[in-house]
C-alpha positions, -999 to +999 in steps of 0.1 A: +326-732-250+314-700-267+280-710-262+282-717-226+298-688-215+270-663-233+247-673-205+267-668-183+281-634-196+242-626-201+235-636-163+265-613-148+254-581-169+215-591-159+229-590-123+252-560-127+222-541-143+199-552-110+224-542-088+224-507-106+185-505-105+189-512-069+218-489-062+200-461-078+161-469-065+180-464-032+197-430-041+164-419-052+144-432-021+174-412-001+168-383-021+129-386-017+128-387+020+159-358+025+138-333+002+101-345+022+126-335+053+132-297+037+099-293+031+083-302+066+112-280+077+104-249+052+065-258+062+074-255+101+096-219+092+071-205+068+045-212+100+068-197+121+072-167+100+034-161+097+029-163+132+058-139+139+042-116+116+008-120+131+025-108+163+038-081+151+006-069+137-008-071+168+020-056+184+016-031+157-018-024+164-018-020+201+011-003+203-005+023+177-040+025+200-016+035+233+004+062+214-031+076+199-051+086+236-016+108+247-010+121+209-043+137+204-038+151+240-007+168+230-022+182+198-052+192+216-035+211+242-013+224+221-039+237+196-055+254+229-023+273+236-015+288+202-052+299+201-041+316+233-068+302+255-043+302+281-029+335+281-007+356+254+019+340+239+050+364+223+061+356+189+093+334+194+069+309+219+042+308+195+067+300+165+082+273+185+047+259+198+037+257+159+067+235+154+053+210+183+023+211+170+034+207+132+055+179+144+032+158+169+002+159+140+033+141+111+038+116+145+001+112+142+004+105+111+023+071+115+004+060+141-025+058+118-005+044+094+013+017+116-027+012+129-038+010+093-008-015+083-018-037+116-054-040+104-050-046+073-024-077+075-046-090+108-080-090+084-094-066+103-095-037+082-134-024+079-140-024+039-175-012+038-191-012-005-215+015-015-223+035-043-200+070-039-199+100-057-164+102-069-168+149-067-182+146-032-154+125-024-127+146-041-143+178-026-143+164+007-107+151+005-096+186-005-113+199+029-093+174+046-061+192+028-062+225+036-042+227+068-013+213+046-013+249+022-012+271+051+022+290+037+022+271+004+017+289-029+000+261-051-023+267-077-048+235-071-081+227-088-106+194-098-117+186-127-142+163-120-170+163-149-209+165-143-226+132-151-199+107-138-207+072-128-208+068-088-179+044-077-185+009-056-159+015-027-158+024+013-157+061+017-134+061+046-107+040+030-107+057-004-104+093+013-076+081+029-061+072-008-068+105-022-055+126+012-027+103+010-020+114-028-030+146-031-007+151+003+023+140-013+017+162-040+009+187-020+047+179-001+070+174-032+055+207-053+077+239-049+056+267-050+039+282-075+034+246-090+001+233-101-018+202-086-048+189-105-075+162-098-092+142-126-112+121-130-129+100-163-151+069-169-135+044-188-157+022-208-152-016-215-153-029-246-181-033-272-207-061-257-192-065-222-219-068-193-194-051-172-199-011-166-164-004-172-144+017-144-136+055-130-099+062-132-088+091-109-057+110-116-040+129-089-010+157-111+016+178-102+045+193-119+063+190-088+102+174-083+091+140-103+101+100-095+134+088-110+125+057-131+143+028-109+123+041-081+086+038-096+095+001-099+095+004-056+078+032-045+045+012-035+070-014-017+064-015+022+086+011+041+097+024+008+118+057+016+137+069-012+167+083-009+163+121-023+133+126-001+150+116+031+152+149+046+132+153+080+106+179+060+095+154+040+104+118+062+073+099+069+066+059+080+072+047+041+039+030+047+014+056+022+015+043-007+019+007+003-016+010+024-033+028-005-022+002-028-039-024-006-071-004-001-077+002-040-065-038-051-091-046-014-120-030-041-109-041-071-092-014-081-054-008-095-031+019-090+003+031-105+021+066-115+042+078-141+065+101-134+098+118-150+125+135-126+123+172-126+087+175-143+065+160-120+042+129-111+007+110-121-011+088-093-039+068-112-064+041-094-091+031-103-127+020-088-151-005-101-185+013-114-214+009-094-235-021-108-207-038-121-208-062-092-168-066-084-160-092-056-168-082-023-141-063-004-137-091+020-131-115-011-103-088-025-083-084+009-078-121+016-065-119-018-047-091-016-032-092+023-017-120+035 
């Protein structure tokens, strides 16, 4: 009888064990087709996200080209007034005229940065290459500048030595990173504080074809960056919370864009900074000759 019934025993666990197989192949197949479901589902809201944000970009952008035409009216006519080429203006209506004016050119401001932000997610931000001089650059960005020290007491200077390597970047865009940097400074240093631009070639190592890179420092011993915010600061529409005052209130979008541009040319940027004793910007530009991507290569890396 014994005999017999192993078979048997041996057939109804061979069964059970199919059955299990079965049971289980099933589950799987179940579980197979519900997660291809969730992803053709996060594939159709991921394309539905992109294409929201490509309308907002280009609700960005011409929404930033309207407010442009009226803005530089205002600031034109405005300019014309407190030059008096309209007539005499007494004290009080020329104070209050210079707060317009003050006023409608920060507005101006984040236009061009909402315009900048639109261009640069759409792909259509102009990234020319060529060989730059990184003093005429610095000099020229300093020109730029100077409206912002009317009524400031800063002690600002370059030190930009003879004999440095030109840079591979657009001149255009990288102005706009040092007036961007060199502005905040400029913002967040009480007077009689010190702002200082540098600049250095830094050298690749022993035996590499490359020709290394030009780091450029923008200094100050202004109000500083609390640790936990460096670790955001180049975050879109960062606004940290002790510069929130309306002096010193802007789009959030600076240092975001100038993060793009300098990463767009192969570049890198970051600060260190301690609260109370001021801040370092660094970037850094590719050497001319040592044939980086191109810039249209960089920003479809870089801005999606």
């Amino acid at each position: 009888m014994g005999s017999k019934e192993r078979p048997e025993e041996l057939q109804e666990l061979n069964r059970r064990l199919e059955e299990m197989i079965l049971l289980r192949t099933q589950e799987l197949e179940q579980k197979s087709y519900e997660l291809e479901q969730q992803n053709l589902a996060l594939a159709r809201a991921n394309e539905k996200v992109r294409e929201a944000d490509r309308l907002k970009s280009e609700f960005l952008a011409n929404i930033s080209h309207e407010l442009r035409t009226p803005m530089n009216s205002i600031l034109g006519y405005t300019n014309m007034l407190i030059k008096g080429s309209y007539g005499y203006l007494n004290e009080n209506q020329l104070k209050n005229l210079m707060k317009v004016y003050e006023n409608a050119r920060h507005l101006m401001h984040v236009i061009d940065d909402l315009l900048n932000l639109s261009h640069l997610e759409l792909g259509k931000a102009e990234l020319k290459i060529e060989p730059l001089s990184v003093k005429k650059l610095v000099l020229s960005s300093l020109v730029s500048i100077e409206p912002q020290l009317v009524d400031r007491v800063l002690h600002l200077e370059h030190r930009i030595p003879d004999g440095l390597p030109p840079v591979l970047a657009g001149e255009v865009r990288i102005k706009e990173v040092l007036i961007n940097l060199i502005g905040n400074a400029v913002k967040f240093t009480p007077d009689h504080g010190s702002i200082i631009i540098e600049a250095r070639h830094l050298t690749p190592s022993t035996g590499s074809a490359e020709r290394g890179v030009v780091e450029i420092q923008v200094r100050d011993n202004g109000i500083g960056i609390r640790e936990e915010d460096q670790e955001v600061i180049f975050d879109q529409f960062c606004q940290l919370k002790r510069h929130s005052d309306p002096e010193h209130r802007g789009a959030g979008l600076g240092l975001y864009i100038s993060k793009k541009l300098v990463e767009a040319y192969g570049g890198s940027i970051r600060v260190s900074s301690a609260e109370g004793k001021g801040s370092v910007f660094s970037f850094t530009l590719p050497v001319a000759g040592s044939e980086p991507e191109t810039p249209q290569d960089r920003s479809l890396e870089y801005v999606i």
